[in-house]
Backbone as CSV, one residue per row, in Angstrom:
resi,resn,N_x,N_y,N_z,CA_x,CA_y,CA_z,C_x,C_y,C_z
1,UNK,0.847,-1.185,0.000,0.000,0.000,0.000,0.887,1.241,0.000
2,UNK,0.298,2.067,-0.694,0.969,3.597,-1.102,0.938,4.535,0.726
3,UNK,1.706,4.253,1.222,2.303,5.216,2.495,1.606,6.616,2.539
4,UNK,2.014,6.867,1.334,1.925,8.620,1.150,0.350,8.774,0.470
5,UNK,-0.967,7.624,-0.017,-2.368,7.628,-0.046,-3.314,8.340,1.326
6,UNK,-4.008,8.652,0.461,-5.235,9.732,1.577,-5.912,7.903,2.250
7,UNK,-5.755,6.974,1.371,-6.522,5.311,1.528,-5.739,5.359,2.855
8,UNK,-4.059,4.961,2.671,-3.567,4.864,3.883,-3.826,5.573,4.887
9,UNK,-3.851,6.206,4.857,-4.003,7.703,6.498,-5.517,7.555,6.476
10,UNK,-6.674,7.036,6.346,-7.785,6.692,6.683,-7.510,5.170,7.117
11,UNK,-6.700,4.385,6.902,-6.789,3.153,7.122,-6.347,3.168,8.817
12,UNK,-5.069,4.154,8.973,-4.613,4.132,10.253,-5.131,5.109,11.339
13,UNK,-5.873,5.437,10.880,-6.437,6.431,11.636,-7.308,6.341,13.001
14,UNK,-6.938,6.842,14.310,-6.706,8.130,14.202,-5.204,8.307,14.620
15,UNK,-4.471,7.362,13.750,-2.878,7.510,13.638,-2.566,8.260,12.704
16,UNK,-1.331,8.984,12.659,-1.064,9.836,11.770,0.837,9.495,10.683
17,UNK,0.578,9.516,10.050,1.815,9.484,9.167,2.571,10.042,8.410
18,UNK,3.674,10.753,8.522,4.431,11.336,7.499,5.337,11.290,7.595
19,UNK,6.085,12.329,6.245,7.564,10.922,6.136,8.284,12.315,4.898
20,UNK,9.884,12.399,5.028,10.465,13.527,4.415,11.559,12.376,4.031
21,UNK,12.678,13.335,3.137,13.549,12.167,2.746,14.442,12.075,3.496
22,UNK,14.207,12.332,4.894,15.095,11.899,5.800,14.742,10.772,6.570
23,UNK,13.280,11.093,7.236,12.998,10.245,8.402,11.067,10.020,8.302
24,UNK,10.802,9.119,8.908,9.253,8.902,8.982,8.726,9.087,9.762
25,UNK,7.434,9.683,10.610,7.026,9.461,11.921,5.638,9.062,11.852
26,UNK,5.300,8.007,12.646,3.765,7.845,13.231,3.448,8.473,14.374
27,UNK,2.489,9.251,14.662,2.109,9.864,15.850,0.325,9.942,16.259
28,UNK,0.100,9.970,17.342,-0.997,9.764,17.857,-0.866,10.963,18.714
29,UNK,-2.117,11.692,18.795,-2.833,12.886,19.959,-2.983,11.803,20.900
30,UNK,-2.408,11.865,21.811,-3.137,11.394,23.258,-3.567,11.637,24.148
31,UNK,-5.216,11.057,24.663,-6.055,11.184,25.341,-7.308,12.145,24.499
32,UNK,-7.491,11.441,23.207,-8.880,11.869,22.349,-9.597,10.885,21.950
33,UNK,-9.459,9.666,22.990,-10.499,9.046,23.686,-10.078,7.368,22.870
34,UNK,-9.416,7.195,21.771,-9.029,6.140,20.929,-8.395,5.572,22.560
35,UNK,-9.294,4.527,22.363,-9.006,3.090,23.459,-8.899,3.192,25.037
36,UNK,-9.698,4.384,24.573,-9.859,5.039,26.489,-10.278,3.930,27.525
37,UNK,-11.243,3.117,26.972,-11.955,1.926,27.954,-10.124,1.185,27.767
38,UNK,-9.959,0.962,27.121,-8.249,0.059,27.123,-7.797,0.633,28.248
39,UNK,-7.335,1.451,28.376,-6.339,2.104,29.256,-7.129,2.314,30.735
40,UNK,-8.237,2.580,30.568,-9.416,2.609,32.164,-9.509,1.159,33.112
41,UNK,-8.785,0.555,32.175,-8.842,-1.017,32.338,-7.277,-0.999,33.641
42,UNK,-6.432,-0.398,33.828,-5.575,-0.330,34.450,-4.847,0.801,35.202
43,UNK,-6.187,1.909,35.250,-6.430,2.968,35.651,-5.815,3.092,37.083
44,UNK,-5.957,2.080,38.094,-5.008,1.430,39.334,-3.787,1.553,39.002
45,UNK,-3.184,1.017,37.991,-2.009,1.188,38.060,-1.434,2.269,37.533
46,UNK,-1.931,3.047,37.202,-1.207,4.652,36.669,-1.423,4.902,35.401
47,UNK,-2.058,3.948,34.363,-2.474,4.111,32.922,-3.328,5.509,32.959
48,UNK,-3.213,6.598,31.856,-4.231,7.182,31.547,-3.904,7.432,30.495
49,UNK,-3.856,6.454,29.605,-3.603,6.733,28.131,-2.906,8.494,27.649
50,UNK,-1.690,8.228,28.160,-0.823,9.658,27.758,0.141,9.035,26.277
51,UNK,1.008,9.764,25.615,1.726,9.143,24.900,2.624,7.872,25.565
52,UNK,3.408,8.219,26.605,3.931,7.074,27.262,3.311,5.927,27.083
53,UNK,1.942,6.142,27.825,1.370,4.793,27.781,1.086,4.143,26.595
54,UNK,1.088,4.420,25.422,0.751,4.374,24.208,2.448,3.689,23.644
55,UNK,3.387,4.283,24.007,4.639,3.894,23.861,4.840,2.646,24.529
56,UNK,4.566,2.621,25.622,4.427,1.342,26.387,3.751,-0.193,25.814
57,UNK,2.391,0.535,25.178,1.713,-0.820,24.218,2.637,-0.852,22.885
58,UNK,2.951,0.055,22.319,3.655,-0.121,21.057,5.094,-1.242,21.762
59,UNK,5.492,-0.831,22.616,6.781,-1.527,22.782,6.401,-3.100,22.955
60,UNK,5.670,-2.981,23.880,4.928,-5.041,24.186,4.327,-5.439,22.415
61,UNK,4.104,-4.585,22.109,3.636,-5.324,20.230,4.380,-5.247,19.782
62,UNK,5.720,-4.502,19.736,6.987,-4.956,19.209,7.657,-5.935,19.419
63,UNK,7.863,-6.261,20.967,8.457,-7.185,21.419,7.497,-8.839,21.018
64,UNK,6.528,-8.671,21.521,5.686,-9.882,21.109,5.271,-10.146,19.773
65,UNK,4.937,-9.051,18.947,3.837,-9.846,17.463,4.390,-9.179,16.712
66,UNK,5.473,-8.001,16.341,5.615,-7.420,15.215,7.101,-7.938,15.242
67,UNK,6.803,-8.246,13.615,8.318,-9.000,13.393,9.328,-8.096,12.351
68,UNK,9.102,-7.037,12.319,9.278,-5.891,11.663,10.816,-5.802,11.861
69,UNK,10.938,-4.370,11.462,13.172,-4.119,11.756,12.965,-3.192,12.957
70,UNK,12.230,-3.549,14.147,11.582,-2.544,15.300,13.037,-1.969,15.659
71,UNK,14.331,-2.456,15.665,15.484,-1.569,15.764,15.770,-0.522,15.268
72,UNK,14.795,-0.291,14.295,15.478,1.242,13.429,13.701,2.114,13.917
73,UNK,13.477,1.836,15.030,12.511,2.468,15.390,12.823,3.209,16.793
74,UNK,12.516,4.936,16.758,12.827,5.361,17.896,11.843,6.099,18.281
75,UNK,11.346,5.991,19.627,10.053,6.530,20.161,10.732,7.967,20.554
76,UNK,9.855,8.791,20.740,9.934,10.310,21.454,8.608,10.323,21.892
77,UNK,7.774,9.964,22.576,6.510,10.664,23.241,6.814,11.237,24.315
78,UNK,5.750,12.342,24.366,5.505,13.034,25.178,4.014,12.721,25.754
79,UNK,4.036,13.182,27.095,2.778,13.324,27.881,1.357,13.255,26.941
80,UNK,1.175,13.990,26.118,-0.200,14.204,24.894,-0.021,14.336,23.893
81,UNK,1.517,12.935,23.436,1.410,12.639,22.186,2.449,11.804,22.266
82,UNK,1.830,10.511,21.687,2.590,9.430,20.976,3.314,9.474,19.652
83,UNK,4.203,9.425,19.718,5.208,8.937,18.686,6.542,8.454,18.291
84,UNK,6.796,8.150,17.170,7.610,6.821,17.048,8.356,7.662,15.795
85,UNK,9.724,7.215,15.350,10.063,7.823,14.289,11.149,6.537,13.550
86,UNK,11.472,6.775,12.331,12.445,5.723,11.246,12.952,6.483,10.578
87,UNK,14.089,6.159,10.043,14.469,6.678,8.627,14.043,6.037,7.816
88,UNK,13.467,4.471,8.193,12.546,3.758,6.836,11.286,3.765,6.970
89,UNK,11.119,4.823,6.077,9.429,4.908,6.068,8.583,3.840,5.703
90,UNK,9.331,2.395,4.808,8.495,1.761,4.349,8.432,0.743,5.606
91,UNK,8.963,0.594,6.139,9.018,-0.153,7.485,8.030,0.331,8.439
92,UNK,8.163,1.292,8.634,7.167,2.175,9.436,5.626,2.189,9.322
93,UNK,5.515,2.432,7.734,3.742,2.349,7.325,3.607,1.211,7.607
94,UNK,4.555,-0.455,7.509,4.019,-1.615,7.456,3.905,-1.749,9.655
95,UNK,4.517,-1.370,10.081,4.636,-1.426,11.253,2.814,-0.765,11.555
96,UNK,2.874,0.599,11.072,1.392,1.275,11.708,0.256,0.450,11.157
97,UNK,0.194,-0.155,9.823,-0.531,-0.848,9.652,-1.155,-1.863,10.592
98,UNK,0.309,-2.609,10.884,0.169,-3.690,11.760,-0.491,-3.489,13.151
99,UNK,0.162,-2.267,13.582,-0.077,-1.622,15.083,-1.545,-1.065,15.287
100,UNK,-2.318,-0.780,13.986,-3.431,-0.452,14.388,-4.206,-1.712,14.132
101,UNK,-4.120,-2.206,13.560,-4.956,-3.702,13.134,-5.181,-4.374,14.653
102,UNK,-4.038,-4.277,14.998,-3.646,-4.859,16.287,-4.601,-3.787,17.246
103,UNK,-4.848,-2.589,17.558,-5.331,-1.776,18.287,-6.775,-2.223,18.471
104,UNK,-7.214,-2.659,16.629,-8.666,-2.957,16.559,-9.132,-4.143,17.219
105,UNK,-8.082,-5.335,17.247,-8.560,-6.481,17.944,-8.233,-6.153,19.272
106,UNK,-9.898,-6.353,19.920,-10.085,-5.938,21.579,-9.021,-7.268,22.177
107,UNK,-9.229,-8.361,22.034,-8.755,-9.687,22.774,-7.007,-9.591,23.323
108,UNK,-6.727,-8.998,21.632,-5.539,-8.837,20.966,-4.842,-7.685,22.223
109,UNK,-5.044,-6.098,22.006,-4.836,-5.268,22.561,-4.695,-5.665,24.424
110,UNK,-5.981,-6.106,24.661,-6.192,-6.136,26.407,-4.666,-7.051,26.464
111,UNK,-4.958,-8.494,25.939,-3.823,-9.273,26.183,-2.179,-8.548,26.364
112,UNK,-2.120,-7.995,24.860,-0.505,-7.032,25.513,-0.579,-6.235,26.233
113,UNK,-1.766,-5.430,26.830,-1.836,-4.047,27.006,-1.203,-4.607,29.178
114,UNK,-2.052,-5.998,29.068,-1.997,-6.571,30.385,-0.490,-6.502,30.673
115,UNK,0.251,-6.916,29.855,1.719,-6.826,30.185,2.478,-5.583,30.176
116,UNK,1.809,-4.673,29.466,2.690,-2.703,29.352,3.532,-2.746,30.453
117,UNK,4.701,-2.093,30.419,5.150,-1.575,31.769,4.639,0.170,31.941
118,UNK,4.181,0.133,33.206,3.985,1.925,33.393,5.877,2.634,33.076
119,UNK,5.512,3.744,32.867,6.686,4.618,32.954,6.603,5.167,33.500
């Protein structure tokens, strides 16, 4: 799939994607409610779906189900915003692809989300 398609950026949405000929980034607004019941789910333990925490599930789906080049992937979130950056963008769209597919399956998500570490 075409990275740089209006198809793609509706597919990942409400993830965001762009990409220069240097570097790529996926990023997420956090706390505009995408998987709020997810994260309320561990609300005890300090979850409130900030970017961190969002960094936190991306990292357990890296480590567990994405078999991607997750090494050339470097997070920067902040507090009210998730994101992740590459210099390979094509790695990256296949990664967000994956990462939201993954977001959509409830079973899927709770299961890693159970393991996150807080930050």
């Amino acid at each position: 799939m075409d990275f740089t398609s209006e198809k793609f950026q509706r597919k990942i949405e409400p993830f965001r994607f762009s990409s220069d000929e240097e570097q790529a980034s996926l990023s997420l607004e956090a706390g505009v409610g995408y998987l709020a019941d997810l994260f309320a789910t561990r609300a005890d333990s300090g979850f409130v779906g900030n970017g961190y925490d969002w960094e936190a599930l991306a990292e357990i789906f890296l480590a567990e189900i994405y078999e991607g080049e997750d090494d050339s992937f470097e997070f920067d979130s902040e507090a009210d915003l998730f994101v992740v950056y590459s210099e390979d963008a094509e790695s990256l769209a296949d990664f967000a692809l994956a990462f939201k597919e993954a977001c959509e399956d409830s079973d899927l998500i709770a299961d890693l989300f159970s393991r996150a570490e807080l930050r």
